[in-house]
N, C-alpha and C positions, 0 to 999 in steps of 0.2 A: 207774567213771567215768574216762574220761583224764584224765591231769596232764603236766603241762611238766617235766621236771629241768634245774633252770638250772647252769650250770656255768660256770667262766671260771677259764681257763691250769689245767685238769684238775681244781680241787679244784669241789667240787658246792655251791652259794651260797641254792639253794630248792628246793622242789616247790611247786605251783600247780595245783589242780585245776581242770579248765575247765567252772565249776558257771555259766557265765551263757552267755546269747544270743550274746554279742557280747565277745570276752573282747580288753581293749585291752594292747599293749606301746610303750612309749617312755620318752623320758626325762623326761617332766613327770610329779611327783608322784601326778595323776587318773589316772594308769593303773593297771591290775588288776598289772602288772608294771614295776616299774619298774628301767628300767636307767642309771645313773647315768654317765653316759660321753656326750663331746662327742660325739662318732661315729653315736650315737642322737637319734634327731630324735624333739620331742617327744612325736607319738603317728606312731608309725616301722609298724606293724602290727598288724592284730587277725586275730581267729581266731573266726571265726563257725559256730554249730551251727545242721546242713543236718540234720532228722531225726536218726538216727545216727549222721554223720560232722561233722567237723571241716574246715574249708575256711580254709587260710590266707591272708591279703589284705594284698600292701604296701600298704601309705597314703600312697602318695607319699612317700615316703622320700628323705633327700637322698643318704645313699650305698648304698639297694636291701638288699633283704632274701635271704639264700642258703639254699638249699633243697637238706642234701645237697652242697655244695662246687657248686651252678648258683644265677644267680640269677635269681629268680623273680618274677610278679607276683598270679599267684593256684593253689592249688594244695589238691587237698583231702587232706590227711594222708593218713599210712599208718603202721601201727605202726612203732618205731623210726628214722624220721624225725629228723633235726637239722635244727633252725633256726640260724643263725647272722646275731646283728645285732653289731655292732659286736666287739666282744672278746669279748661272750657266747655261747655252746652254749646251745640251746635242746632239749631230746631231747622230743618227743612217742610219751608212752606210753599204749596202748588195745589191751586185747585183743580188742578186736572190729572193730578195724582190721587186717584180714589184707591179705596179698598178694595174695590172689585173685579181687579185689572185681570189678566191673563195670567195664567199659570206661569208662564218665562219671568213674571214679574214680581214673583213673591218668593226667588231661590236667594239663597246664600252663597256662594259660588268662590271657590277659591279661584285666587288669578290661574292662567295656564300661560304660562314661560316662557313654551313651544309656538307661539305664536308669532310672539312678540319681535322675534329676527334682530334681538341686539345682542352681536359677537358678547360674549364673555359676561351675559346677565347672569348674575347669581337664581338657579334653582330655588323653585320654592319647597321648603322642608316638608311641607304637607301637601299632599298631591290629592286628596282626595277633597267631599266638596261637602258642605255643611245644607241642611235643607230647613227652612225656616218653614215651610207648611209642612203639610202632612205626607208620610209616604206615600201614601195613596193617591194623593195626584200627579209623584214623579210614575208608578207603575201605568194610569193612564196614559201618558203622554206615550211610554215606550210600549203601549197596549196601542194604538191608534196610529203609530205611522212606524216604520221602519227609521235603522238608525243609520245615520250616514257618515260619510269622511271628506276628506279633501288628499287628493295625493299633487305633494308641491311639483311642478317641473321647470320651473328658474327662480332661481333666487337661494334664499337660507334654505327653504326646504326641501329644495332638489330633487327627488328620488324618495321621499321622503311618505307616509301615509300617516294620516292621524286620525283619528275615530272620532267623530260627532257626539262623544255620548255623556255630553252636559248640556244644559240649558244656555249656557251662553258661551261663547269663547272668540279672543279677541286675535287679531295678528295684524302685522305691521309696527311701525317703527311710534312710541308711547312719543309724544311731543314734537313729531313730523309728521306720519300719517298713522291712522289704524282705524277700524273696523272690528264687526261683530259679525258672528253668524249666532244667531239664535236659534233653538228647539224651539216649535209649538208645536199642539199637539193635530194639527194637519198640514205639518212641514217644514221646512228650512227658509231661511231668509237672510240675509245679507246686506248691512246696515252700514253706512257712512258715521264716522264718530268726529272726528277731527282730520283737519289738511286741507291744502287750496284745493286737491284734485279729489272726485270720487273716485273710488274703485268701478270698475268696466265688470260688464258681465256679457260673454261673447260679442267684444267690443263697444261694447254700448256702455255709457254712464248713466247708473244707477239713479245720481243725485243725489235728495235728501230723506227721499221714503224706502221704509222695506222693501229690497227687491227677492222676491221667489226663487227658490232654487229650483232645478230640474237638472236628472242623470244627465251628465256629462256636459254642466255647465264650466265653463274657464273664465275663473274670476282672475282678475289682477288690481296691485296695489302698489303701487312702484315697482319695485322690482321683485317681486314676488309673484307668483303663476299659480294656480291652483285651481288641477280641476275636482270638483263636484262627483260624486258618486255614492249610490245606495247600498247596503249591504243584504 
């Protein structure tokens, strides 16, 4: 199982296993980690389990989350990884976190807003998305499969079309349910994060592993509809 090593000015202050869905960091007491320092905003970050990996999410943070000495806003671990929130070392340890993971595994990724279905979230200022490898493996991935969307038909996004055209992107409700559809570069998938219920894909329940997209699948996620389509 991975754990956090919390650390602060060299000496080592916990380990933290990340035994939940949705594992929270800040400075108010309800977090799974709490760090006690002005500098940390109350719930400043969590670290959500995508399948097998670990994906970590600023929360709006008032002075940002560093990832590795960059800062970041969403990004999915990789063994030996440092987080760094205010005065604390955050080291993310998983041996099953290699270097050699998958392209979808080694992006930078700003959050996406339009997902997420909570009335009156604050927009994120920067809409574009940071790439921690090299451009050249986001041009293969959009070199090898076509790009795809989702058009909502109940829920938030109603009437609605959004464009696939990042490596990961989340929707449903952040602390009740949500999911990922992820880029690789031979397809779309659709991934369980957190919530009692999986998301359905033409009725059926996903689970807990990658489920495959295909044109004109209809996923749902509580109240949210959303069919699948190629461009």
């Amino acid at each position: 199982m991975a754990k956090l090593v919390v650390s602060r000015d060299g000496a080592v202050v916990g380990h933290y296993f990340l035994d939940k869905d949705r594992f929270t960091i800040g400075r108010k007491a309800g977090n799974d980690i709490q760090l006690d320092e002005q500098g940390v905003s109350k719930e400043h970050a969590a670290i959500l389990t995508v399948g097998n990996d670990q994906v970590l999410e600023d929360s709006g943070s008032t002075n940002g989350t560093l990832l590795n000495g960059a800062k970041v806003e969403r990004h999915i671990l990789q063994n030996n990884d440092v987080i760094e929130i205010g005065g604390f070392q955050l080291k993310y340890v998983s041996q099953r976190a290699s270097r050699d993971m998958d392209f979808d595994k080694t992006l930078i990724i700003a959050p996406q807003p339009e997902f997420h279905g909570v009335p009156g979230e604050r927009a994120e200022e920067q809409a574009g998305s940071r790439l921690a490898t090299a451009l050249s493996a986001a041009r293969s991935v959009k070199a090898t499969f076509p790009l795809g969307g989702v058009k909502g038909v109940k829920g938030p996004h109603a009437g609605r079309e959004v464009a696939l055209n990042r490596a990961l992107k989340t929707f449903g409700r952040p602390g009740e349910r949500v999911a990922v559809i992820t880029r690789r570069p031979h397809g779309y998938y659709v991934t369980h994060v957190e919530g009692k219920k999986y998301p359905r894909v033409n009725g059926k329940s996903i689970g807990t592993q990658p489920h495959p997209l295909q044109e004109g699948d209809l996923i749902e996620l509580g109240d949210d509809k959303l069919i699948f389509f190629l461009k």
